[in-house]
N, C-alpha and C positions, 0 to 999 in steps of 0.2 A: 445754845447752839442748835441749828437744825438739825433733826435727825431723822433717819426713816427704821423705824422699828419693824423688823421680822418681815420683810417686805415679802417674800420669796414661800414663807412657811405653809400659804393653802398650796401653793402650788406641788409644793412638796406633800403635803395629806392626800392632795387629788391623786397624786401618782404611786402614792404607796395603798389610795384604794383602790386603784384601777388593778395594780398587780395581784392583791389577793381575790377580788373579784377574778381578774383571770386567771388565777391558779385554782380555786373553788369550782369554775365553768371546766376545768381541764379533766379533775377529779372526778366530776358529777357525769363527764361525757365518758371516761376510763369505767366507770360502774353501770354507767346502763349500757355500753359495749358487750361486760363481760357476763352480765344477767341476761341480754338477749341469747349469747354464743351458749350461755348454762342452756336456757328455754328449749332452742332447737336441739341441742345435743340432747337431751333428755326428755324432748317430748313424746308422747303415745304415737307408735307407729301408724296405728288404728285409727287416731284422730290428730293428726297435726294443726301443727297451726296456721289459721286460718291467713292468706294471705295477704288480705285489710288487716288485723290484727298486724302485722310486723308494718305493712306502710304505715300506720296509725301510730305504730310506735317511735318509727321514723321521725315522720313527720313531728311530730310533739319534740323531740330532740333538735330540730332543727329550726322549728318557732322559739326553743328556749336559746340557740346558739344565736340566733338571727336578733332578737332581746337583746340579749348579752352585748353583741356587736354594737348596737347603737349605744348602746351603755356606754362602752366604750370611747366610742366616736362625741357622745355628747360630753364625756369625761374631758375628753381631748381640747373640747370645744370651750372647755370650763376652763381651763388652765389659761389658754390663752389671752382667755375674759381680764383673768385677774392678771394677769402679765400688763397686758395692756394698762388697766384701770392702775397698777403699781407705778406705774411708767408717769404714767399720766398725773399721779396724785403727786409723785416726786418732782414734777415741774413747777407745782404749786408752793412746793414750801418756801418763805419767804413773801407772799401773795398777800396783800390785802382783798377780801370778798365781800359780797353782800350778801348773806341769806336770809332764814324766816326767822324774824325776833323784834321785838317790840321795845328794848330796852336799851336806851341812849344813855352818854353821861355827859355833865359839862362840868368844865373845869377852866380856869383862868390861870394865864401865863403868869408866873411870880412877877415878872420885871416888868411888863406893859399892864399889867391886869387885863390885857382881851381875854374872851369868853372864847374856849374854844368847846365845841361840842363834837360827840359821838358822829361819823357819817350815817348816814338811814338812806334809805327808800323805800318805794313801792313795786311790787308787782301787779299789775294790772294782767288781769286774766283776759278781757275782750273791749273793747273799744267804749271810752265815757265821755257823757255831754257834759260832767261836770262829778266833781268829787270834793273831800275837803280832808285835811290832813290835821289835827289836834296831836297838843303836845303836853302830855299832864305829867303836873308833878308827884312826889311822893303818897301825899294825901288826896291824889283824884282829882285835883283842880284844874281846869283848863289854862292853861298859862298863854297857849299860841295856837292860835289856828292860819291855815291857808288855804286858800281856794285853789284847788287842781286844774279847774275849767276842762275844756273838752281836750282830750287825749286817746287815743289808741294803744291797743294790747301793746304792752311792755314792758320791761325792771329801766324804772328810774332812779337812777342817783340824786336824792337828796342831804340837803343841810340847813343848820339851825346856826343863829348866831349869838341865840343866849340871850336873847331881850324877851318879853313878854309882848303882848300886845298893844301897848301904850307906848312899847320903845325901851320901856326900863331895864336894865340888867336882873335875872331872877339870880337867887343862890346857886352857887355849886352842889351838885346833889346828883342823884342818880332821875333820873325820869323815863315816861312811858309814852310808845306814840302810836296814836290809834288812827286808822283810815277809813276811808268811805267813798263809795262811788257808784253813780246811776245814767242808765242811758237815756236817749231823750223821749222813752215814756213812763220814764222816775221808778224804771226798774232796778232795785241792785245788781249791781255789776259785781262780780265774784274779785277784791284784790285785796292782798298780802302785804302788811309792814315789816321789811329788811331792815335789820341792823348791821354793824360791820364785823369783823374781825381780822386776826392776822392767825396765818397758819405756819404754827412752830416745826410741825414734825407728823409724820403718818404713819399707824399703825396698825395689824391686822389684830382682830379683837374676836371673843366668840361670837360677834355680830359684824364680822366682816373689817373690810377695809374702812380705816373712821384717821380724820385729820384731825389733830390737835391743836387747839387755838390758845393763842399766846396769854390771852389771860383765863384760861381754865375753860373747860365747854368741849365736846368731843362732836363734830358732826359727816356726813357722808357724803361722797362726790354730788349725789340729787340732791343734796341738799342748796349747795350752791347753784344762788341766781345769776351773780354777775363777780368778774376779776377786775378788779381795778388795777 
């Protein structure tokens, strides 16, 4: 069953430090109040205090409030962040996606025997005259390649249908798939092999907000290329 774990809990940490932050700023402003009021009650008649001296002290008090204030304000601006990106993660659950991963499976229907495989793609970083997609088995072997030909920057949705390159059915097995792609002066072009998954549930983690995928794998909203 989907679930959304702890959805709410940074927002709740942001707010419980904003408050002792500004109870700390409250303190520290009540103490140098009362060491200035000590200062002049007790200063030397003879030599007082210089009057740069007290605006210099001022001043310093009101660079550390002025600090503090945006502190705040970016606090503020935090909570929202993750409100937001909570909201957003919880629309996901139930979503099949594409992200960054290399590792397909295929597997055959009991009652038909079709081959059904893992969905993939590619991420293409900038625009290719040509690429090629390999699809290796367990042991490193090339079992399928495809020609990309010329394409521009984007997450493509691919699929495999389980034959080799002569047509054959390969085994059920776990496999890997690798890419490649150059533009038209056979320079590599920077692109990324997507695999699939589905997202069970979303959790806030000591490393933030991370979505749970239905067969084990924990990844981050950047991390997702594409919602199918």
């Amino acid at each position: 069953m989907a679930t959304v774990n702890d959805v709410y809990g940074s927002n709740a940490a942001s707010a419980l430090a904003g408050a002792q932050t500004k109870s700390l700023m409250g303190d520290t402003q009540d103490r140098f109040l009362t060491l200035l009021v000590t200062q002049l009650q007790n200063q030397d008649p003879l030599n007082p205090m210089d009057n740069a001296q007290v605006t210099s002290q001022i001043a310093q008090l009101s660079m550390v409030n002025g600090i503090q204030q945006l502190n705040n304000t970016l606090l503020a601006l935090s909570g929202q962040m993750d409100m937001s990106q909570s909201l957003q993660a919880a629309g996901l659950i139930g979503k099949d996606i594409l992200y960054p991963g290399e590792k397909i499976s295929l597997g055959s229907d009991p009652a038909s025997g079709a081959k059904t495989a893992t969905p993939f793609g590619i991420d293409l970083m900038s625009g290719a005259t040509k690429g090629k997609i390999s699809i290796l088995d367990s042991a490193g072997k090339v079992v399928r390649e495809y020609d990309l030909g010329a394409k521009d920057a984007g997450v493509y949705p691919m699929s495999w249908d389980g034959l080799d390159s002569a047509g054959a059915p390969v085994p059920d097995g776990a496999y890997t798939v690798q890419v490649s792609a150059s533009d038209d002066k056979g320079q590599p072009v920077s692109v990324q092999a997507l695999t699939s998954g589905h997202i069970n549930s979303i959790a806030y983690t000591t490393e933030g907000l991370k979505l749970n995928l239905a067969l084990g794998g924990k990844i981050s909203l950047l991390d997702i290329r594409q919602v199918m």
